[in-house]
C-alpha positions in Angstrom: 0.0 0.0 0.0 2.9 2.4 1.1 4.5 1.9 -2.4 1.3 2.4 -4.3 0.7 5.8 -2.5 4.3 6.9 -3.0 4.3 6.0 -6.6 0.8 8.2 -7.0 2.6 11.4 -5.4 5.6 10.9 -7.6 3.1 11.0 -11.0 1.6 14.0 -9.1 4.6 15.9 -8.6 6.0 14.8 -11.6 2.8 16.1 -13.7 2.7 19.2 -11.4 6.5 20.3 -12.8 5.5 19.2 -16.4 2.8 21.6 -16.3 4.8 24.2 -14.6 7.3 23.9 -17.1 5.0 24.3 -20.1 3.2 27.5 -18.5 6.5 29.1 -18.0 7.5 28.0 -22.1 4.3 29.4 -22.6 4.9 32.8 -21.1 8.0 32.8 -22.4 7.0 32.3 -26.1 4.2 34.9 -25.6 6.6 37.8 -23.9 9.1 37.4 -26.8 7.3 37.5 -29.9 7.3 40.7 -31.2 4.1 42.2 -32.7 4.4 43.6 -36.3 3.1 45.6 -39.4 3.4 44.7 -42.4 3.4 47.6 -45.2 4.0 47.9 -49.0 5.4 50.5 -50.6 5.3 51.6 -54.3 8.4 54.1 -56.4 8.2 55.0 -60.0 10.3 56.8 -62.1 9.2 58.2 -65.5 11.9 57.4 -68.7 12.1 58.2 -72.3 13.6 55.7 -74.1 16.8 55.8 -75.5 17.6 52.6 -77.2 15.2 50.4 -79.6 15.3 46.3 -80.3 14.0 45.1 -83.6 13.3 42.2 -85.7 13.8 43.1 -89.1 13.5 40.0 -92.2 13.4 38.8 -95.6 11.3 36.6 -96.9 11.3 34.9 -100.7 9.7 31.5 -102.1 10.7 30.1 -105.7 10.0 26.4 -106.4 13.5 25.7 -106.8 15.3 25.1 -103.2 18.9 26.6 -104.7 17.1 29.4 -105.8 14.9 30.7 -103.2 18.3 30.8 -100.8 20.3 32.7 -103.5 17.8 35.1 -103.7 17.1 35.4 -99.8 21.3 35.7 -99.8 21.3 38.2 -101.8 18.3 40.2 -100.4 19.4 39.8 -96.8 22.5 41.3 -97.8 21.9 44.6 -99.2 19.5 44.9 -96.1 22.3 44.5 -93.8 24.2 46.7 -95.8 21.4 49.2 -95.6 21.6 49.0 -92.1 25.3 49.5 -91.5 25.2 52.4 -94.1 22.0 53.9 -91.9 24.6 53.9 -89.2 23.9 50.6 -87.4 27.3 48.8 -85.7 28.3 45.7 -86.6 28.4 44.3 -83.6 24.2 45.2 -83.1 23.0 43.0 -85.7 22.6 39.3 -85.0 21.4 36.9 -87.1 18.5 35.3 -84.8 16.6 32.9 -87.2 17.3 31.3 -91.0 15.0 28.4 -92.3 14.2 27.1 -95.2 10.7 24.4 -95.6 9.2 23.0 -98.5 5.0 24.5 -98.5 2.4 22.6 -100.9 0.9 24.8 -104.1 -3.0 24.9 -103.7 -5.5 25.9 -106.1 -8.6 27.7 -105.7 -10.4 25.2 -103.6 -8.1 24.5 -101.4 -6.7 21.2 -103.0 -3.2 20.2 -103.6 -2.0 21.1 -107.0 1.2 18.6 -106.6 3.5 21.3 -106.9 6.0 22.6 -104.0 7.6 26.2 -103.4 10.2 26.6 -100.8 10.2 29.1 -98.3 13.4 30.9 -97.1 13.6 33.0 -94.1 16.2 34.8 -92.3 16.2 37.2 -89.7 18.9 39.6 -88.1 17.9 41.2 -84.5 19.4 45.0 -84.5 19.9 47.1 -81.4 19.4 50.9 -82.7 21.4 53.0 -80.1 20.1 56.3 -81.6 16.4 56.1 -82.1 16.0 59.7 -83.7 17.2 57.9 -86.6 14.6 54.8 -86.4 12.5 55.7 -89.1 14.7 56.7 -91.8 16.3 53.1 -90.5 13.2 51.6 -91.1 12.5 53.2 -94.9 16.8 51.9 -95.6 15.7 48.6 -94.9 12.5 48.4 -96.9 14.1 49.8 -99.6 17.0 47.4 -99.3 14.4 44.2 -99.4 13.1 43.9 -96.1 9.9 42.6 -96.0 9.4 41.4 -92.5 9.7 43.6 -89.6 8.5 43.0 -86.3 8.8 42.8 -82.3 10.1 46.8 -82.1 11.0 46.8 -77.9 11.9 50.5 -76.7 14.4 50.7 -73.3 16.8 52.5 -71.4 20.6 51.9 -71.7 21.4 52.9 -68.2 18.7 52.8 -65.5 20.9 52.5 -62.2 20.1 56.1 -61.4 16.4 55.7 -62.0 16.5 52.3 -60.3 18.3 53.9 -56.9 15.3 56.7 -56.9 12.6 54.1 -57.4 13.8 52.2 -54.7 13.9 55.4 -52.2 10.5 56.5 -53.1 9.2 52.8 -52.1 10.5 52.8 -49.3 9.7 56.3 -48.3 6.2 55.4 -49.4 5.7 52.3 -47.2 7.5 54.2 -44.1 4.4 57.1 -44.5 1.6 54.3 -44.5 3.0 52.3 -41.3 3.2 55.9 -39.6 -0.5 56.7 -40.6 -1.4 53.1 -39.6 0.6 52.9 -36.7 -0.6 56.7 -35.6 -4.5 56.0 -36.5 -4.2 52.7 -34.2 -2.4 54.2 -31.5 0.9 52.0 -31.6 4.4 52.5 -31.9 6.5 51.7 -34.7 9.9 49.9 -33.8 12.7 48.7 -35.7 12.2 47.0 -39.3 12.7 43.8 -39.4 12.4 42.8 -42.8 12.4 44.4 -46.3 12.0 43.0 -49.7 12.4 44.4 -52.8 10.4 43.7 -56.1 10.0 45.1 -60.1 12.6 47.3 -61.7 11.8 46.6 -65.5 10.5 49.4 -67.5 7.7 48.9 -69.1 5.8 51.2 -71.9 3.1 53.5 -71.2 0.2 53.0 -73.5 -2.5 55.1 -71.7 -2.3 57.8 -69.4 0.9 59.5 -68.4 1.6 61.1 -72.3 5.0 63.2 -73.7 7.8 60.9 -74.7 10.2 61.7 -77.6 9.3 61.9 -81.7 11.3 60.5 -84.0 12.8 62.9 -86.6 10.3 64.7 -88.6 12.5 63.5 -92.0 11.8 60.0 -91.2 9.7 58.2 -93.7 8.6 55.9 -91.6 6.8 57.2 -88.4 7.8 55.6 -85.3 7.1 57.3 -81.4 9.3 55.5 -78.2 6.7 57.3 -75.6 7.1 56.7 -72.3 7.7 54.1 -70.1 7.9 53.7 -66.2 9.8 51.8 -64.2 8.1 50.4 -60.9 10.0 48.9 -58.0 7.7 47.8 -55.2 9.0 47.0 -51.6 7.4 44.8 -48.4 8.3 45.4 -45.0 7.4 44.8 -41.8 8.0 46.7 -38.5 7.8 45.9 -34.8 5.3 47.5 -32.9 5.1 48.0 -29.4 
């Protein structure tokens, strides 16, 4: 009986510091984790572009294979010579694509004819550093033979400084919201404890904030760069007492 009693106090006692223990782990977990805000923040900065991508190709079918890539040599030629003439570096044009495929004659219903042209396509990917002269550009390489031109990208050669400012207004931005947040709900900001960064591509205005830069008035072919913005957003969260 004795041992039967003593063994029942030592599961008491023993369950007493267990639970002791855990209330204390508890108190301690609840006394040491902070409370926090979390707040996102938005920068922009305004650019005119200053440098343009393009896609620019020639295009020629014959129904003899030898032929159609003579001509689409030839053709693709006095485009890049166009293009070097209009001012264009060597090193910023890129051949990006050449294929040749065999395409089935049809008549006017639709039906196979039994005859086969060949298709020949090649295309060089210029970087235009001086976009006043895009058009006329444009206009050289028509003239020359170009008869495919497509994906025109506008962007800035150097956005560091535009980046750095984005970047402060975001953060500025989100450090005025937790103040009105933490001001309207009667806290205390503390320290920040984490901060994240996101964005930083420009991208073009289509609607909205206008101006941007025309191409020369000479230019034959119109072309306008706009505008574009470049957005950095930023997370962070504060300790608040």
């Amino acid at each position: 009986m004795r041992t039967k009693i003593f063994l029942l106090m030592l599961v008491l006692v023993v369950a007493s510091l267990v639970t002791g223990c855990a209330g204390v782990a508890t108190a301690q977990t609840e006394q040491t984790t902070p409370r926090t805000m979390n707040v996102n923040g938005t920068g922009k900065v305004y650019l005119v572009p200053d440098i343009a991508y393009i896609n620019i190709g020639v295009h020629t079918e014959n129904e003899n294979a030898s032929e159609a890539v003579s001509a689409n040599t030839a053709q693709t030629e006095k485009v890049i010579a166009s293009l070097k003439a209009a001012g264009v570096d060597t090193k910023d044009i890129q051949t990006t694509n050449f294929s040749i495929y065999p395409q089935q004659k049809y008549d006017t219903n639709g039906q196979p004819i039994g005859a086969i042209v060949y298709m020949v396509d090649n295309t060089v990917a210029i970087t235009v550093r001086d976009i006043s002269k895009l058009g006329e550009l444009l206009d050289a390489a028509v003239k020359a033979g170009a008869n495919n031109i497509y994906g025109i990208t506008f962007d800035v050669s150097d956005k560091e400084a535009a980046l750095s400012q984005a970047r402060a207004d975001a953060v500025a931005n989100a450090q005025q919201i937790a103040k009105e947040l933490a001001d309207a709900s009667g806290v205390t900001l503390g320290q920040v404890m984490t901060i994240s960064s996101y964005g930083g591509t420009p991208v073009p205005i289509y609607e909205g904030k206008g101006g941007g830069m025309a191409v020369a008035e000479a230019a034959n072919v119109p072309v306008s760069p706009g505008q574009m913005v470049l957005t950095v957003d930023v997370a962070m969260v504060y300790e608040i007492r």
